[in-house]
C-alpha positions as CSV (number, residue, x, y, z in Angstrom):
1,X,175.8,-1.8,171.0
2,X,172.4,0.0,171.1
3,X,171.0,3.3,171.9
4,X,167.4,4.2,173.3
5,X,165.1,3.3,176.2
6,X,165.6,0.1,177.1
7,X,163.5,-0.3,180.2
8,X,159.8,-1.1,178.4
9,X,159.2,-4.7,179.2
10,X,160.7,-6.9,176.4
11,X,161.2,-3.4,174.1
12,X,164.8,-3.9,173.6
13,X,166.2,-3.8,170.1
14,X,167.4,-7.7,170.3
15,X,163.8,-8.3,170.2
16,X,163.2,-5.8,167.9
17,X,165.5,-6.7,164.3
18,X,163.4,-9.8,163.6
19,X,160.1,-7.5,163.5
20,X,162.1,-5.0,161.6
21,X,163.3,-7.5,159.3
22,X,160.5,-9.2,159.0
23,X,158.9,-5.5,157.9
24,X,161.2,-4.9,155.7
25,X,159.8,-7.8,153.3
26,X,156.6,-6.2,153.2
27,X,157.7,-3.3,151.6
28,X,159.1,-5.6,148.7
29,X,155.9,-7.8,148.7
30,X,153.6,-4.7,148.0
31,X,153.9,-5.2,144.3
32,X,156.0,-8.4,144.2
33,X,153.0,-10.8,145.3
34,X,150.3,-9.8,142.6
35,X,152.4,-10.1,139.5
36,X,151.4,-13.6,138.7
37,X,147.9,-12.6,139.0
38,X,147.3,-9.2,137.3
39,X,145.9,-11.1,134.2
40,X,143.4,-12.5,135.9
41,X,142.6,-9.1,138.0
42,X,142.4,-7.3,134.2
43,X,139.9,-10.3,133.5
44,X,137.7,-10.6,136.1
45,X,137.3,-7.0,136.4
46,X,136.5,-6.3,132.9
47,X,139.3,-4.0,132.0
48,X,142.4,-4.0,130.1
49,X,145.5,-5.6,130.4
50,X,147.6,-2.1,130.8
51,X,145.0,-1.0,133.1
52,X,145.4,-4.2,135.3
53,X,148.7,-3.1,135.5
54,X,147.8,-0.4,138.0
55,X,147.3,-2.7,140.4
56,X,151.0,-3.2,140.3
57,X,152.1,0.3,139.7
58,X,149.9,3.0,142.0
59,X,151.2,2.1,144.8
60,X,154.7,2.9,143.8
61,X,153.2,6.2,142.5
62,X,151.9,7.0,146.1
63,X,155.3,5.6,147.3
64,X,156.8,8.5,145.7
65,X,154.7,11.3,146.8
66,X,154.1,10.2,150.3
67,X,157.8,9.3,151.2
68,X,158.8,12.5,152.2
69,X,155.4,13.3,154.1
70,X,156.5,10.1,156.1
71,X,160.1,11.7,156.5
72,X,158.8,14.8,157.9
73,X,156.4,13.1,160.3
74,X,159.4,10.8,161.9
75,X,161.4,13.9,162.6
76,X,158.6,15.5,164.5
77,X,156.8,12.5,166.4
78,X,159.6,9.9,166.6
79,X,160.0,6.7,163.9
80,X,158.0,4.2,166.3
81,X,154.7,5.7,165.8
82,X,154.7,6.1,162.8
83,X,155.7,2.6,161.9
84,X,153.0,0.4,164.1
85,X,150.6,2.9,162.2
86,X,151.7,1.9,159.1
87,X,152.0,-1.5,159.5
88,X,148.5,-0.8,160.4
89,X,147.2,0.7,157.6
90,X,149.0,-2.0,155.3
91,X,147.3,-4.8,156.6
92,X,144.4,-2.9,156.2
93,X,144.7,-1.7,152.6
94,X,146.2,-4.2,151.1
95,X,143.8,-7.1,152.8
96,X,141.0,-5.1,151.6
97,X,141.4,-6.6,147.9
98,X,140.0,-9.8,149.2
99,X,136.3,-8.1,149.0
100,X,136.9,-5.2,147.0
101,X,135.1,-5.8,143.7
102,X,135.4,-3.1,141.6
103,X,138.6,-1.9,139.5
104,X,137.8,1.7,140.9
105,X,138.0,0.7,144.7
106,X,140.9,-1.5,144.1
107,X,143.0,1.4,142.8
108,X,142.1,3.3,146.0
109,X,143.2,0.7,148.0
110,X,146.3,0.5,146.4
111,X,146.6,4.1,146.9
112,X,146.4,3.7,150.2
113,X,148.8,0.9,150.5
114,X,151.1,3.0,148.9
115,X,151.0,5.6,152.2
116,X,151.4,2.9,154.1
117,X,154.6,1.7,152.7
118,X,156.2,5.2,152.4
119,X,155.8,4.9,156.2
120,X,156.8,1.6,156.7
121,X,159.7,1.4,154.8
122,X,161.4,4.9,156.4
123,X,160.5,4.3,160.2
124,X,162.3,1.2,159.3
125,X,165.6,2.6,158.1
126,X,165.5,5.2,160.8
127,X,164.6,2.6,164.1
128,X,168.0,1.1,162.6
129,X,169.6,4.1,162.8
130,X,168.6,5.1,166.0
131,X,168.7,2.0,167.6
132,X,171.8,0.2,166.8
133,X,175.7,1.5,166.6
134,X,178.8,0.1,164.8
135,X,178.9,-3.3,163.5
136,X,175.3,-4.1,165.1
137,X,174.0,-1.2,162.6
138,X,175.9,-2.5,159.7
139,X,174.6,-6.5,160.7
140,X,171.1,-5.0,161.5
141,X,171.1,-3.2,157.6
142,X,172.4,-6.0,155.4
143,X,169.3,-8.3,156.9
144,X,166.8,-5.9,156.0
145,X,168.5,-6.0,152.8
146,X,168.7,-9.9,152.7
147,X,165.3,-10.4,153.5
148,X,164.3,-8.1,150.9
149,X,166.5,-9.5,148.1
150,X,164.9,-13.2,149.3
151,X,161.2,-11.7,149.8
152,X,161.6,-10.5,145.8
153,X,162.5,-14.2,144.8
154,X,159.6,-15.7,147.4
155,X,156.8,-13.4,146.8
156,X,155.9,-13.6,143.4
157,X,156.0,-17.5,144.3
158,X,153.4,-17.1,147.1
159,X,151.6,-15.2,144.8
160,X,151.5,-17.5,142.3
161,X,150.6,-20.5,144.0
162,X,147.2,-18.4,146.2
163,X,146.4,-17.0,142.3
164,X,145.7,-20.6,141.4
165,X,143.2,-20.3,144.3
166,X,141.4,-17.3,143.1
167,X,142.2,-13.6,141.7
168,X,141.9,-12.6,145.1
169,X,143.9,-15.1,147.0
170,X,147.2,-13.3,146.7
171,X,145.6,-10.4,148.8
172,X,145.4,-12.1,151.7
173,X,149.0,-12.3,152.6
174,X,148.7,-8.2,153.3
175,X,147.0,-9.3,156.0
176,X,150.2,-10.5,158.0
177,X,150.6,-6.7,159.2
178,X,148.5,-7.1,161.3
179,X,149.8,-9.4,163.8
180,X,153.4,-7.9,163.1
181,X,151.9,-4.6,164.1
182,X,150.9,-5.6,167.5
183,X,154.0,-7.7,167.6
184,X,156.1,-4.5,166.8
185,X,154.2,-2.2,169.4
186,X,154.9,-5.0,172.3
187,X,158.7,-5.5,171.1
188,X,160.1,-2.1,169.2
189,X,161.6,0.6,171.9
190,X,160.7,4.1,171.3
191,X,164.7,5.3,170.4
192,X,165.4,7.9,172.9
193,X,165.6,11.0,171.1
194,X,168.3,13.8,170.8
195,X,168.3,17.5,170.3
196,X,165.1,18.3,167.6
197,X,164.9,20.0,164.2
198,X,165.1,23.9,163.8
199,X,161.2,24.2,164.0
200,X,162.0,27.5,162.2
201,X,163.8,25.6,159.1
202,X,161.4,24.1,156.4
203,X,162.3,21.2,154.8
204,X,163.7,22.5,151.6
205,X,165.8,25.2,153.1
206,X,167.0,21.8,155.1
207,X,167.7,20.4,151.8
208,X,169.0,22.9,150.4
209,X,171.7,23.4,153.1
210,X,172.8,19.8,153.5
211,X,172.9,19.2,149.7
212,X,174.9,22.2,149.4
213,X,177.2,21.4,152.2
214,X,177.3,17.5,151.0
215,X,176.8,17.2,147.1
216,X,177.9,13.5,147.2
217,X,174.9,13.4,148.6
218,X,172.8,13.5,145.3
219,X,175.4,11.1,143.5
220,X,174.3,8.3,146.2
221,X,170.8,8.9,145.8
222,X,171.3,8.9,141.9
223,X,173.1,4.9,142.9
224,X,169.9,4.1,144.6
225,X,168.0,5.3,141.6
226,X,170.0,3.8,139.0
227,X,170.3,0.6,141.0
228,X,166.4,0.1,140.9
229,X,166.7,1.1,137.2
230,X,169.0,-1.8,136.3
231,X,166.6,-4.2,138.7
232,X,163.3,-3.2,137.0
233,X,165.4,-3.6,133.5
234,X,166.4,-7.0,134.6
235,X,162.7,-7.8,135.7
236,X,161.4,-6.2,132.1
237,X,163.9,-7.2,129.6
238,X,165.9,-10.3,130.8
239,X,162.9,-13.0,130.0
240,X,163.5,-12.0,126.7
241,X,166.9,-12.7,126.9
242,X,165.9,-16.3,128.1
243,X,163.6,-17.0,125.6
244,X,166.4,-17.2,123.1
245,X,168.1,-20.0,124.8
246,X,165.0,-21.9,125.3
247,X,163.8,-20.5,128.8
248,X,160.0,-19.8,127.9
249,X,157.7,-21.2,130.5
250,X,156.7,-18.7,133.4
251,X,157.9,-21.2,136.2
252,X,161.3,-21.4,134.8
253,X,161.7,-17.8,134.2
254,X,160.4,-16.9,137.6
255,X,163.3,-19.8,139.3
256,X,165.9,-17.3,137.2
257,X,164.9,-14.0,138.5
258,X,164.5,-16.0,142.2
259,X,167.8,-16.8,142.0
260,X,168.6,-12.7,141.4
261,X,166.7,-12.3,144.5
262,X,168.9,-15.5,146.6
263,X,172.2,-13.8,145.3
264,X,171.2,-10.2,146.7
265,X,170.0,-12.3,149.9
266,X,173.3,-14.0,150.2
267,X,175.8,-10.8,149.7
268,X,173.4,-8.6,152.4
269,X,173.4,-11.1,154.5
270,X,177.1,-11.1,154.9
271,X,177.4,-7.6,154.9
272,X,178.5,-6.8,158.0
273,X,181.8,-8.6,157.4
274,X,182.4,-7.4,154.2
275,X,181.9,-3.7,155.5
276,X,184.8,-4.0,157.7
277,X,187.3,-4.5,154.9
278,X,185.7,-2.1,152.3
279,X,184.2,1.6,152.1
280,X,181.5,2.3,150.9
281,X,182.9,4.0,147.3
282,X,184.8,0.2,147.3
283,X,181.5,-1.6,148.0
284,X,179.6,0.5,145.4
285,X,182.9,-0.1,142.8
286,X,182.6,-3.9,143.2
287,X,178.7,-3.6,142.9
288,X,179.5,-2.1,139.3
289,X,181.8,-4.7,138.3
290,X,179.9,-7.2,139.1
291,X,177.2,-5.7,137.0
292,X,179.4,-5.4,134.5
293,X,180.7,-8.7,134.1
294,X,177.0,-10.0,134.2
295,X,175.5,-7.3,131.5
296,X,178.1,-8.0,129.2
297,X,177.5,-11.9,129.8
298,X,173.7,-11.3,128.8
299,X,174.9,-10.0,125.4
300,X,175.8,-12.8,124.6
301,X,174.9,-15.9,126.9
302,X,174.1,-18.8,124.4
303,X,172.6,-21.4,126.9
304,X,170.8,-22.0,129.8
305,X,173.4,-22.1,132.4
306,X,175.5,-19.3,130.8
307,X,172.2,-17.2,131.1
308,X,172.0,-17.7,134.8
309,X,175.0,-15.7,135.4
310,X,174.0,-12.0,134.5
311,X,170.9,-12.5,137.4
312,X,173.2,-13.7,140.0
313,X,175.9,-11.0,139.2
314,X,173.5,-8.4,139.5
315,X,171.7,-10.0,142.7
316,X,175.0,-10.1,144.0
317,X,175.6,-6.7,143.8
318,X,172.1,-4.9,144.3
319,X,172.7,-6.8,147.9
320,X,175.8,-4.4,148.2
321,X,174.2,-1.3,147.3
322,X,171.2,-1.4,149.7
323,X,172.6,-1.2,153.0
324,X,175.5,1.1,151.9
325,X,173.2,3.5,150.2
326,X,171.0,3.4,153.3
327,X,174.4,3.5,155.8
328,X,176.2,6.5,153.4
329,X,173.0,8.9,153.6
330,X,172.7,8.4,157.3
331,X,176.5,9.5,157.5
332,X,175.8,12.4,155.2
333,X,172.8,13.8,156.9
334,X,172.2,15.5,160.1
335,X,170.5,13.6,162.8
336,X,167.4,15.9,163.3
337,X,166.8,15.3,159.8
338,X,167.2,11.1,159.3
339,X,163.5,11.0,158.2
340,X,163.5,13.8,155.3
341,X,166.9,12.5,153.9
342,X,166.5,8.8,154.3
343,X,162.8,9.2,152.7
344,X,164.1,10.6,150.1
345,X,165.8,7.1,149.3
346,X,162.5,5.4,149.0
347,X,161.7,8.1,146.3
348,X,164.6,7.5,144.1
349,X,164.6,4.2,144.3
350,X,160.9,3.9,143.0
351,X,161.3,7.0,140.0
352,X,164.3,4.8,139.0
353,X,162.1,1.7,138.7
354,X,159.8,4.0,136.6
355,X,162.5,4.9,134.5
356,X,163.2,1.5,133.2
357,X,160.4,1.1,130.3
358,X,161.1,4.9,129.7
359,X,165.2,4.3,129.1
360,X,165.4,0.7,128.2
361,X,162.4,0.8,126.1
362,X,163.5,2.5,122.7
363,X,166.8,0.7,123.3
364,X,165.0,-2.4,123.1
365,X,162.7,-1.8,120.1
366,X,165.5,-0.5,118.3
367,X,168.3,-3.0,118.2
368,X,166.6,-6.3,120.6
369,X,166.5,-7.2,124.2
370,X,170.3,-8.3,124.3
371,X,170.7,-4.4,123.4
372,X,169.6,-3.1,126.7
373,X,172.2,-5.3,128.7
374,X,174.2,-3.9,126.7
375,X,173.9,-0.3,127.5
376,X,173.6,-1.2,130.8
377,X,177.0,-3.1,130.8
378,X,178.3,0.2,129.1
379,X,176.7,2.4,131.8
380,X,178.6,0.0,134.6
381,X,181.5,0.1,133.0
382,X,181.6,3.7,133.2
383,X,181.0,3.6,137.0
384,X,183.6,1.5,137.1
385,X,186.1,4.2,135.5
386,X,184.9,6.8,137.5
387,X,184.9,5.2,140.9
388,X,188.4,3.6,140.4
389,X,189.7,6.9,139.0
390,X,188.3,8.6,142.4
391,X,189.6,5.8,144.5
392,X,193.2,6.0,142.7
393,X,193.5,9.8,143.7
């Protein structure tokens, strides 16, 4: 069932998935829990409402650049480490906003945060590769991706309800690292570790070797990516979509995208038992179908409960495409080199969330809201005809 050290007190990795899991929300709370509030941030701190975004944003940006730092360190030092540290340095940066008073300092902190995540979020995906084998793996990855699906529908509710509180509440629930940290360095093993890198190999003429030996390899980061495109277009674009059936208050709005989250909670959690029936090229073909069944619904959804569909097809489906993209890479890559390559997942996945405004945007101010799901239905469809026509021959 599980590999490493088991012989560390109560360090087994039984113990060790609910920590994990419980991690694995943080990483989605990072930006999720201050949405409700970055009006008021831009407000009280006397700048603009596109510079208050920031807050929301720099992270991500840091997310980016770090993530493959963070790979490189879990190949050389082990993935343990390096995750206590960063739960660590979360808590830390992210709890700081409850003094910081200055838009200046607050950017750093969320700079910060940002390294702390990039750490966070690949020691996770490689403790689960290291500690857990077979079906236990598979189980292990569709609850991270569960409780990340359901921490992007709670969040922004927690957030909402400490905001009423003060600018400043919503800051305080960084602070829960902390006591995960110490739980996680009392109750994660230290996964025993194998034969290490090629000191002599840097890490691009590592990638250059396994993406030339494994091309797919790119096309499932460029899922990740496009994935986290689609979400961020949801996120961006779909209240407009609601507004034309009468869906304008803030509550409401936030219930719909919730229930995108409680759909992608609902698919990962039963992952493990859909694995066994399909591959991942299958998995990642219904994903797209689903998506495009509920773009094409968005076109033209013409009341309240018809509207609900296009969030809970793509919920649905986003809660497929985590743990296989996470699963497929770790099949892909070598095992010296889990950290670089499964970093690189946490890159993608946050330049595609960039992407959104970029692609979407002219789409949107061209021919309306209802436009974009329409492109993206297109886009789905065409991964549909792709991945079927693969699958046929």
């Amino acid at each position: 069932m599980v590999n490493g050290d088991l012989s560390v007190g109560r360090r087994t990795p039984e113990h060790a998935l609910w920590v994990l899991v419980a991690s694995g929300t943080l990483t989605v709370m990072a930006g999720a829990v201050l949405g409700p509030v970055v009006n008021r941030i831009g407000t009280s701190l006397g700048v603009s409402q596109s510079l208050a975004g920031l807050v929301i944003t720099t992270h991500g940006l840091f997310i980016v650049l770090t993530s493959p730092i963070a790979g490189t360190a879990i190949d050389r030092y082990g993935p343990r480490r390096p995750y206590v540290l960063g739960l660590v340095l979360y808590g830390i940066a992210g709890g700081a906003g409850l003094v910081v008073e200055t838009f200046p300092a607050l950017l750093v902190t969320r700079a910060v945060l940002g390294v702390a995540v990039a750490f966070v979020y690949t020691s996770i995906t490689v403790l689960i590769y290291s500690l857990y084998e077979g079906t236990h793996k598979d189980r292990a990855m569709g609850l991270r991706g569960s409780a990340n699906s359901l921490g992007a529908a709670v969040w922004p509710l927690v957030g909402g309800v400490l905001g009423t509180l003060s600018w400043q509440g919503p800051f305080g629930v960084y602070l829960l690292a902390l006591p995960l940290g110490l739980v996680a360095l009392l109750t994660v093993p230290e996964p025993a570790r194998g034969s290490t890198r090629d000191a002599d190999e840097s890490g691009l003429a590592a990638l250059h070797r396994v993406v030339g030996g494994t091309p797919v390899l790119l096309l499932v980061y460029a899922l990740f990516s496009g994935t986290n495109l689609l979400l961020y277009g949801v996120v961006v674009y779909y209240p407009g979509v609601l507004s034309t059936v009468g869906v304008d208050s803030s509550l409401t709005i936030s219930l719909y995208l919730s229930a995108m989250g409680t759909a992608g909670g609902v698919s990962a959690y039963y992952y493990d038992r859909i694995t066994r029936r399909l591959s991942y090229r299958q998995l990642t073909l219904a994903a797209f179908g689903l998506w495009t069944v509920g773009f094409a619904v968005a076109t033209a959804a013409s009341s309240r409960v018809v509207a609900l569909v296009p969030v809970v097809c793509f919920g649905l489906g986003q809660g497929l495409v985590f743990p296989t993209v996470l699963l497929w890479v770790e099949d892909l890559v070598p095992a010296d080199r889990q950290g670089q390559f499964s970093s690189y997942v946490a890159t993608f996945g946050y330049v595609g969330q960039f992407l959104a405004p970029v692609v979407f945007g002219p789409v949107a101010g061209a021919w309306g809201v209802r436009a974009v799901f329409g492109v993206a239905a297109a886009g789905a469809g065409l991964g549909v005809i792709g991945l079927g026509a693969r699958l046929l021959r």
